[in-house]
C-alpha positions, 0 to 999 in steps of 0.5 A, spaced: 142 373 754 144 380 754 140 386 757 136 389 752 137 396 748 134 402 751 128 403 746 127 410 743 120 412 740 119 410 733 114 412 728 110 406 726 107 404 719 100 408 721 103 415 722 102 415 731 107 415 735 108 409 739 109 407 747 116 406 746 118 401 740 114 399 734 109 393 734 108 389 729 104 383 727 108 378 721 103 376 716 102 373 710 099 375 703 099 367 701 094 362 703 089 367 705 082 364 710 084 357 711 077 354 714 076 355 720 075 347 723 082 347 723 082 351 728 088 354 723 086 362 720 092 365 717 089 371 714 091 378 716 088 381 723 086 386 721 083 385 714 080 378 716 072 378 716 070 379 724 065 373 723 070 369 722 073 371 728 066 370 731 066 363 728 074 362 731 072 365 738 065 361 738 069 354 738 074 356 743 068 358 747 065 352 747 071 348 749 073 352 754 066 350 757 068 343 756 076 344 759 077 345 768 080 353 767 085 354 773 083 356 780 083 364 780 089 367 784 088 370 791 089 376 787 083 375 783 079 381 787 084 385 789 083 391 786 090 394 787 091 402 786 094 402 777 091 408 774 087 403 768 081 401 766 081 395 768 085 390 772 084 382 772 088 376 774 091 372 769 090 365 768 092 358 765 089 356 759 086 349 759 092 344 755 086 342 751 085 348 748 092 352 747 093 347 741 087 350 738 089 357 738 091 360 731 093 367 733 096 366 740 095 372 740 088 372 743 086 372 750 079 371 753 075 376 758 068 374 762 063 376 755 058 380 761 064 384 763 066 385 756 059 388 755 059 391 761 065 396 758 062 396 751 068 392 748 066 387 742 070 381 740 077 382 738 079 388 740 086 390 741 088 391 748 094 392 752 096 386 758 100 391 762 102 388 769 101 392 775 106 394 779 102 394 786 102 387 786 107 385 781 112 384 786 107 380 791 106 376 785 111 375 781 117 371 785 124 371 783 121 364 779 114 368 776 115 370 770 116 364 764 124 364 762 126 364 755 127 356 754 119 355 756 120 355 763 117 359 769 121 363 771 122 370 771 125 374 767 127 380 771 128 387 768 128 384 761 122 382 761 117 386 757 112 385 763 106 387 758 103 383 752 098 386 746 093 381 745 086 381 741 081 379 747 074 375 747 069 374 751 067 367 754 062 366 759 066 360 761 072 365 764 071 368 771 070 374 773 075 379 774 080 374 770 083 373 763 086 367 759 091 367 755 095 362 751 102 361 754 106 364 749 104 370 749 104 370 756 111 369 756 113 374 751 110 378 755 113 377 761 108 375 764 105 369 769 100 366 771 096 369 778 099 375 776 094 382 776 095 386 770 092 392 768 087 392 761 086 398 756 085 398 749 090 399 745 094 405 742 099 403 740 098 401 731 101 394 728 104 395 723 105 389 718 112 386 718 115 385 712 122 382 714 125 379 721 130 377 724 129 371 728 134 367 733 134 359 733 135 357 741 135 350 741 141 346 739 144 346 732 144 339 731 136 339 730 136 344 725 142 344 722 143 340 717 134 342 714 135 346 708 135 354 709 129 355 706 125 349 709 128 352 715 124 360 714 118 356 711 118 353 718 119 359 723 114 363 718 109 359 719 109 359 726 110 366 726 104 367 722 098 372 724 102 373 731 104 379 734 111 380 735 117 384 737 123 384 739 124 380 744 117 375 743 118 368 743 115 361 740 116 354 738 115 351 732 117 343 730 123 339 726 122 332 726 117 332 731 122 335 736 121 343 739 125 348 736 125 355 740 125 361 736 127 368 738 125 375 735 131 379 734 128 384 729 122 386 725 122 390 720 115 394 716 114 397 709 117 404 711 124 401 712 123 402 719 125 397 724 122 395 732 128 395 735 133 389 736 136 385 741 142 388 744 146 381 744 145 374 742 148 367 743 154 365 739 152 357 740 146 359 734 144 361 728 140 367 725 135 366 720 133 373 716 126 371 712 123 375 706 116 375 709 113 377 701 117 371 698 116 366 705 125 364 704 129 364 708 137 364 709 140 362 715 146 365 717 152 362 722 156 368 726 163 366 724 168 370 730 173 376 730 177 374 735 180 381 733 174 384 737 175 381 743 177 386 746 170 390 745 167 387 751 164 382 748 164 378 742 163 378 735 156 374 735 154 377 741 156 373 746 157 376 753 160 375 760 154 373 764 155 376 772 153 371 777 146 373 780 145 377 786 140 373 788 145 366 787 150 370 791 146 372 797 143 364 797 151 362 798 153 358 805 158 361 809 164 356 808 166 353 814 173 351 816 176 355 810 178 362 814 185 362 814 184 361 806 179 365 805 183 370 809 188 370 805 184 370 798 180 376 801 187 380 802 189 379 795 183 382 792 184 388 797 190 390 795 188 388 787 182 393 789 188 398 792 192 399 787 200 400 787 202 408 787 209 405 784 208 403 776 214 397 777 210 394 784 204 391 782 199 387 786 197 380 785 192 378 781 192 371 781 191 366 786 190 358 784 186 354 788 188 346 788 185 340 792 181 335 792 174 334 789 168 337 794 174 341 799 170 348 798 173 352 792 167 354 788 163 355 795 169 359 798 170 363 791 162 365 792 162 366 799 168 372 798 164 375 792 158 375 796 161 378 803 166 383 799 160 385 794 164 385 788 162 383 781 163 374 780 164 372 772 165 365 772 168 362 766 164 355 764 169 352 759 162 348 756 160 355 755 166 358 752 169 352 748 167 353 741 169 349 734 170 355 730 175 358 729 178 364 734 172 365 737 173 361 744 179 366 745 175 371 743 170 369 748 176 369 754 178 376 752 170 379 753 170 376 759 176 379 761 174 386 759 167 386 762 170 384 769 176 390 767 170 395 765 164 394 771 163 399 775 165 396 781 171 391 783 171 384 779 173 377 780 174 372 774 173 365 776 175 360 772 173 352 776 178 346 772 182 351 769 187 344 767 181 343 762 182 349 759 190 351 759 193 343 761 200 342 760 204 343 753 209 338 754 205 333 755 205 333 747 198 330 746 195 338 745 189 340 739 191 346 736 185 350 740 187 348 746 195 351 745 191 357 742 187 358 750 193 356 754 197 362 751 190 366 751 189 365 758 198 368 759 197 373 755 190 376 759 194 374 765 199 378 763 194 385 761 191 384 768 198 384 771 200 389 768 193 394 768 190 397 774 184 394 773 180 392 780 180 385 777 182 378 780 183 372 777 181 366 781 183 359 779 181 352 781 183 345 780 184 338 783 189 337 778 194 342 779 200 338 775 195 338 769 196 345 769 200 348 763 207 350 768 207 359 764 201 360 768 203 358 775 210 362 775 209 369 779 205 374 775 200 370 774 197 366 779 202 369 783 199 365 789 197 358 790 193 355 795 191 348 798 184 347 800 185 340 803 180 335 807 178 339 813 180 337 819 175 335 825 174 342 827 173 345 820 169 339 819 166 342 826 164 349 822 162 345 815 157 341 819 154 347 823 154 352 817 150 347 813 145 346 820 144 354 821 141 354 813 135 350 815 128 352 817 128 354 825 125 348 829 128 344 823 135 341 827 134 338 833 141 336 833 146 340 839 152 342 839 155 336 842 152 333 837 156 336 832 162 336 835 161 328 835 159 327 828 166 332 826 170 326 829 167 320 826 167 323 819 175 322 818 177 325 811 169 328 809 171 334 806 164 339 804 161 336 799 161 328 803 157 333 808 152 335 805 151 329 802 151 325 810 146 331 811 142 329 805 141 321 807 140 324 814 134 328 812 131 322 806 133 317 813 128 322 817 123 323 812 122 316 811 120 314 817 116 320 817 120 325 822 119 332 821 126 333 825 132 332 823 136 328 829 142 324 831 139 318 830 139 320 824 146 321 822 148 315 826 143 310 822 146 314 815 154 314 817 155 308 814 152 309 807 157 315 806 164 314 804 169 319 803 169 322 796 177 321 796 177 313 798 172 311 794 176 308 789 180 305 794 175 304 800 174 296 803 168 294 805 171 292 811 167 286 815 165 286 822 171 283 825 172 285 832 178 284 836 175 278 841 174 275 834 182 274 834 183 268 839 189 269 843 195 274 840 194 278 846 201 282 845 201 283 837 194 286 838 196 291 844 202 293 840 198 294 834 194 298 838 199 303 841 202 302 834 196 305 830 190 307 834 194 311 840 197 316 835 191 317 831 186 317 836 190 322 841 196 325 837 195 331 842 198 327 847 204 325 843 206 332 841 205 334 848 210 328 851 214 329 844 213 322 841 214 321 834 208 316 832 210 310 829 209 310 821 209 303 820 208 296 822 210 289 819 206 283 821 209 278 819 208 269 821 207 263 818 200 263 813 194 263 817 195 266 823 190 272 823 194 277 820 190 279 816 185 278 820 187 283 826 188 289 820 180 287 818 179 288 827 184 295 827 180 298 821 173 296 825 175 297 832 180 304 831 173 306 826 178 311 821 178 311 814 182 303 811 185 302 804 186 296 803 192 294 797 195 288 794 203 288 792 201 285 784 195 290 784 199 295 783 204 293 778 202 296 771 205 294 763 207 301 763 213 303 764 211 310 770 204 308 771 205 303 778 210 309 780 204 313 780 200 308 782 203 308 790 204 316 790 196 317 788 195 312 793 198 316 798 195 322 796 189 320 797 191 317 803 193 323 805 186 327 803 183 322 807 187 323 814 187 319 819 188 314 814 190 306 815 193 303 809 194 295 809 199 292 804 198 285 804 203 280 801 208 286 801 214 282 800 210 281 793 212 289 792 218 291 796 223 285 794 230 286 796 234 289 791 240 285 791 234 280 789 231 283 784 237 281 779 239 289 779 238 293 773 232 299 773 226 294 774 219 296 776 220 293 783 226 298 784 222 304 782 215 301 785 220 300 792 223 307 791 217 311 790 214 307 796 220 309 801 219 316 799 212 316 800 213 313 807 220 317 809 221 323 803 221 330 804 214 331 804 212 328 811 206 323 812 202 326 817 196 322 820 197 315 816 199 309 818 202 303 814 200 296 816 204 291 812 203 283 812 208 278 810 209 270 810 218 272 809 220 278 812 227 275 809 225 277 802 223 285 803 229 291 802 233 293 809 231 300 806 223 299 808 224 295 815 228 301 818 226 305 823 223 311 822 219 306 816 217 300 819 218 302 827 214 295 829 216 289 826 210 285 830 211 276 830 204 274 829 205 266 831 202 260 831 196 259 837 198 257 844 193 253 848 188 259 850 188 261 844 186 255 840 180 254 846 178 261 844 178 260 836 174 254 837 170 256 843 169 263 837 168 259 831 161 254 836 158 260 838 156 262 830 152 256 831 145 255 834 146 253 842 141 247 840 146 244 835 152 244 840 152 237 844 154 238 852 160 234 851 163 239 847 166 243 851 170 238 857 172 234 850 175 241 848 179 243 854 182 235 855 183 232 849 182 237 843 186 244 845 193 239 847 191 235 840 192 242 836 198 243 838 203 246 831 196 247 828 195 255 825 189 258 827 186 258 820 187 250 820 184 250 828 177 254 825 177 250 820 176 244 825 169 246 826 168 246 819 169 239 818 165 237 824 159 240 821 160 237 814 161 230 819 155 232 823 151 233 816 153 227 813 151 223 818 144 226 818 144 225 810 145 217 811 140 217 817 135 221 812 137 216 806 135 209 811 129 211 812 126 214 806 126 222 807 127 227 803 134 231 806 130 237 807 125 233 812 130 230 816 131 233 823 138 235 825 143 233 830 148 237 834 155 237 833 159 232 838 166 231 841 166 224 835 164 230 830 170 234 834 174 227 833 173 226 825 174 232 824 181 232 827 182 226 823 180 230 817 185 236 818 191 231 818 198 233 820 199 241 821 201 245 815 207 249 817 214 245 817 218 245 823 223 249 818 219 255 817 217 255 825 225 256 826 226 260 821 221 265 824 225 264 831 232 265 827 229 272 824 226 275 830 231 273 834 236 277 829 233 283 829 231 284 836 239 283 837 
């Protein structure tokens, strides 16, 4: 809501001069002296009689008797220095009472305090709010807002109500009740110490008003205008209003908030009117006499956009100082904000050549949490400048030329501020996305050329303006507004690395309360290096689920044994899509193996874990490895163990999972997948059954199949011109033969890794894992000789999966026998004791595998292609 006119002394119907502005009570010359026990009077104030008044008040005394009044405020009895008759501490009216109340213009008052003064019932007084204790009791969050809310209204606020008081026995001294209606036009709230003294100010009798509907259209607009006037008159009955004042009537049961903008009395004099209203309402214009009504809509000029606001009223809103003061200092970000700090400076500077302009455009991309928005406010804060943030909801309209007007008026209040502006625009991909997709509504060509030409003006304008824009789809945004001119510079605001993360961890802890943290520095530094890939917002979420964690177990303190124990729960925003949940699998799971799994750890944990000894000794880390062996030989298992034993981010991705009917989207389905890979670096991503992705192209039957683009697009990301930094391909394959040359080469996949069938140790250790999982009682004390002398040399030729698999078999052999034993006597199966697994288990269970699955052919195939590419 805009800032109100500054108000001139008019003459009131009564002939006196007024404080300032002309108030008037609306009224009805209809349905005069409804009975009082509905506790509904709609007759004119100051013609009804006073018993009826008498009779009205009574009643509500004798309910405030019955209702709990709330608690006085501290301030009650602080007699602050206001040069008054008489200041009092306002209070809550009971929620059984309000409803009752006919003329909400009415407040109660202590009756032994009222008789004290010489006041009788239904004087008119003025509830001024003392400024002395204003400030102490009012907050930033005092006063009730516009939408019915506690909140204040600031310098907007009236901070003064008029009001006919009555005594109550039931309130207590040194306070006043008032309804909540006219607390909030008045711009008052409950605590608050206001001043009383009777009125001098006339009322004058409105005979014509202007009033604006708040709530959203779909609740009024399809009620007949008149119904609609009769609706707000009846509820406007009997009050006493001006500009600015606010009530609630009722449409179908649902609130409707309704807004004075003007009143109008017999001698054609108005009260003064609201400077600006809201372009997402109606104005309803009601001819008191007659109790009609027409609703008018606003249509836009978007001619008069450029008069700084727009046709209907609506104007830019600058970002609060105190929203401004409460932003955090970005951390990790220096460098960027550095550079946009900069921007504005020499924006601000100006040029002494009319043919060198400075930019005043920069475009902020990267993914979703990175830090835009919070570094945009953070810079307006620290340079002091004027913040006009650009909300697509609030600017997009459905009639015609009004959202460009809109995007004019904000461009010319930020041109026309007394101090340097900058204009923010978040997700300006929505509003001026790509025309050459061809999918475009009229109205979003209209803004896109808009958002050029404004660019254009400001480029070529010597205001202190600059304009910042932010997305995270920055190949959605239409190509005219990234050439130079316009967002002159772009910025990539990327997944900060440990030390920014290090800065973001610190900056959210420093806000807290003193005493609050207990976490230290080392802490931090630890936290910093466990979050691959967080950006801002998964930190402050990490923060949020530690101190929900905290709370919880009823901790005062915020400690490290909270983030460890919430670690865990927290995914990085980037992965979420594409994140395993990746089971506890360690490496002494994996028997045997010994040199695939010491070279898949110098592979993919080495360099990401220490890259600053490869720089330093200048070794290139290897991109990518390709296990390949028969089926059933743990290489998926061992990429399972390296995403839980390295603890960095781990994709796990199918070949077919990409495949799409759409010609293009499984393109673009692999170059998302890296970029996200990217965003969340360090980064594991696991290609299972790869040669399903990659087949050789002599293969593919030629031509342009999808299997070419997919594999073009997958050697492109893994050795193009964009270089993959800190992310590692791990590939798993049963037929090495079927992948393209292309992806094997050095430089793609550096390690190609044999992952073959288990020796002797190996099937000891894999059995030996596969018994421990089982209760010690369950496992018979033959086993193990029977283990090392008959069972390990039985399984030779076997894959590992087929040796755990034998462990399986003995247990089901184990329970059968129990089963038969259970059935013999009469036993119920639940009720029967089990037995331990013995070397005869062992032995069935052998016999249930049959002979190895993998050919001899297929083993000397392996042999052949190992052999060929270490030639």
């Amino acid at each position: 809501m805009g800032r109100r006119k500054p108000r001139t002394p008019q003459r009131t119907r009564g002939g006196r001069e007024g404080t300032g502005h002309t108030v008037m009570t609306v009224t009805s010359p209809v349905n005069y002296g409804t009975p009082v026990a509905q506790g509904r009077s709609r007759g004119p104030l100051d013609d009804t009689p006073l018993a009826l008044y008498a009779l009205f008040g009574e009643a509500i005394d004798e309910s405030l008797g019955k209702a709990p009044l709330s608690e006085p405020s501290d301030h009650a009895s602080d007699q602050a220095s206001f040069d008054a008759e008489l200041t009092l501490s306002v209070l809550r009216m009971p929620d059984a009472i309000e409803p009752k109340l006919a003329h909400r213009s009415v407040a109660w008052m202590n009756k032994a305090a009222m008789r004290a003064r010489g006041w009788v019932g239904g004087i008119r007084v003025m509830l001024v709010r003392a400024p002395s204790v204003a400030a102490a009791i009012n907050g930033p969050d005092g006063a009730d807002g516009a939408d019915g809310t506690d909140g204040a209204d600031g310098a907007d606020s009236a901070s003064e109500a008029l009001v006919h008081l009555w005594p109550s026995k039931h309130v207590p001294a040194g306070c006043v009740c008032m309804d909540s209606s006219s607390r909030r036009s008045g711009g008052l709230s409950y605590g608050t110490q206001v001043a009383l003294c009777p009125a001098l100010i006339a009322v004058a009798e409105a005979t014509r008003m202007e009033v604006e509907l708040r709530s959203s259209a779909a609740l009024w607009d399809k009620v007949p205008p008149a119904t609609l006037a009769s609706l707000v008159l009846g509820e406007a009955i009997d009050r006493i209003l001006r500009p600015g004042s606010w009530f609630k009537t009722y449409v179908g049961g649902k609130s409707l908030s309704v807004e004075v903008i003007a009143l109008f009395g017999d001698d054609a004099e108005t009260s003064g009117s609201w400077h600006q209203v809201s372009s997402r309402t109606a104005i309803v214009s009601m001819d008191l006499a007659t109790a009609t009504g027409v609703v008018r809509r606003v249509d836009f000029d978007s001619s008069q956009g450029s008069s700084g606001a727009s046709s209907d009223g609506w104007v830019p809103k600058e970002v609060p100082a105190e929203v401004l003061a409460s932003a955090l200092r970005v951390g990790g970000l220096d460098d960027e904000l550095e550079v946009v700090r900069k921007l504005l400076q020499r924006a601000v500077a100006g040029s002494t050549n009319a043919t060198i302009r400075p930019a005043k455009g920069v475009l902020l991309y990267g993914p979703p949490g990175t830090g835009k928005t919070a570094m945009v406010r953070s810079l307006a804060r620290e340079e002091g400048v004027t913040l006009f943030v650009v909300d697509g909801a609030e600017v997009l309209s459905k009639y015609y030329g009004e959202t460009e007007a809109k995007l004019a008026a904000v461009f010319s209040a930020a041109s026309a501020a007394c101090r340097p502006a900058v204009i923010f625009v978040d997700e300006i991909d929505a509003l001026a996305p790509s025309r050459e997709s061809g999918t475009l509504t009229q109205l979003e060509k209209r803004i896109t050329s808009t958002l050029v030409g404004l660019l254009d003006e400001l480029h070529a304008s010597d205001s202190a303006v600059l304009f910042v824009a932010a997305t995270n789809r920055v190949a959605a945004l239409d190509p005219s507004m990234r050439r130079p001119g316009r967002l002159d510079r772009e910025l990539e605001i990327g997944v900060p690395s440990p030390s920014g993360r290090e800065a973001i961890l610190s900056a959210h802890l420093g806000a807290l309360d003193a005493g609050v943290s207990a976490v230290t520095p080392a802490d931090i530094k630890w936290l910093a290096s466990k979050t691959h890939g967080f950006v801002g917002a998964d930190l402050a979420a990490l923060l949020r689920e530690a101190g929900v964690y905290a709370m919880l177990h009823g901790s005062a303190q915020l400690r490290m044994d909270d983030f460890t124990a919430v670690l865990g729960k927290v995914k990085p925003s980037a992965l979420r899509e594409h994140v395993l949940d990746v089971p506890n699998v360690r490496w002494d799971d994996i028997g045997g193996q010994a040199e695939a799994k010491q070279a898949l750890q110098e592979a993919v944990e080495w360099p990401l874990r220490h890259p600053e000894a490869f720089v330093r000794l200048g070794i290139r880390p290897p991109k990518g490895v390709l296990l390949y062996g028969p089926p059933g030989c743990s290489k998926t298992m061992m990429a399972k163990a390296l995403a839980t034993e390295s603890e960095l981010n781990f994709v796990a991705v199918k070949g077919p999972e990409l495949f799409n009917m759409w010609v293009g989207e499984s393109e673009k389905a692999v170059q998302a997948l890296f970029r996200k890979a990217r965003a969340a670096a360090p980064c594991i991503v696991f290609f299972d059954e790869i040669d399903a992705l990659a087949t050789s192209r002599s293969a593919a039957g030629g031509g342009s199949s999808v299997q070419e683009r997919v594999l073009a697009q997958l050697l492109h990301e893994m050795d193009g011109i964009e270089a993959l930094h800190s992310v590692v391909v791990v590939a798993a394959t049963n037929r090495p033969d079927k992948i393209d040359a292309a992806l094997l080469r050095p430089g793609r996949m550096d390690r190609v890794l044999h992952v073959g069938l288990p020796d002797a140790p190996a099937r000891a250790a894999i059995i030996t894992n596969a018994l421990a999982k089982l209760d010690a009682s369950l496992v018979a004390a033959d086993v193990a000789n029977h283990l090392a002398t008959t069972l390990v040399p039985a399984l030779d030729g076997y894959t590992g999966a087929e040796v755990a698999h034998l462990v399986k078999e003995a247990s089901l052999a184990a329970l059968a026998e129990v089963l038969d034993a259970a059935q013999a006597s009469g036993l119920a199966p639940s009720a029967a004791k089990p037995i331990p697994i013995t070397a005869a288990h062992l032995d069935a269970g052998l016999a249930a595998l049959g002979p190895p699955r993998t050919p001899p052919d297929l083993l000397q195939f392996y042999a052949d292609y190992a052999a060929s590419i270490s030639a």
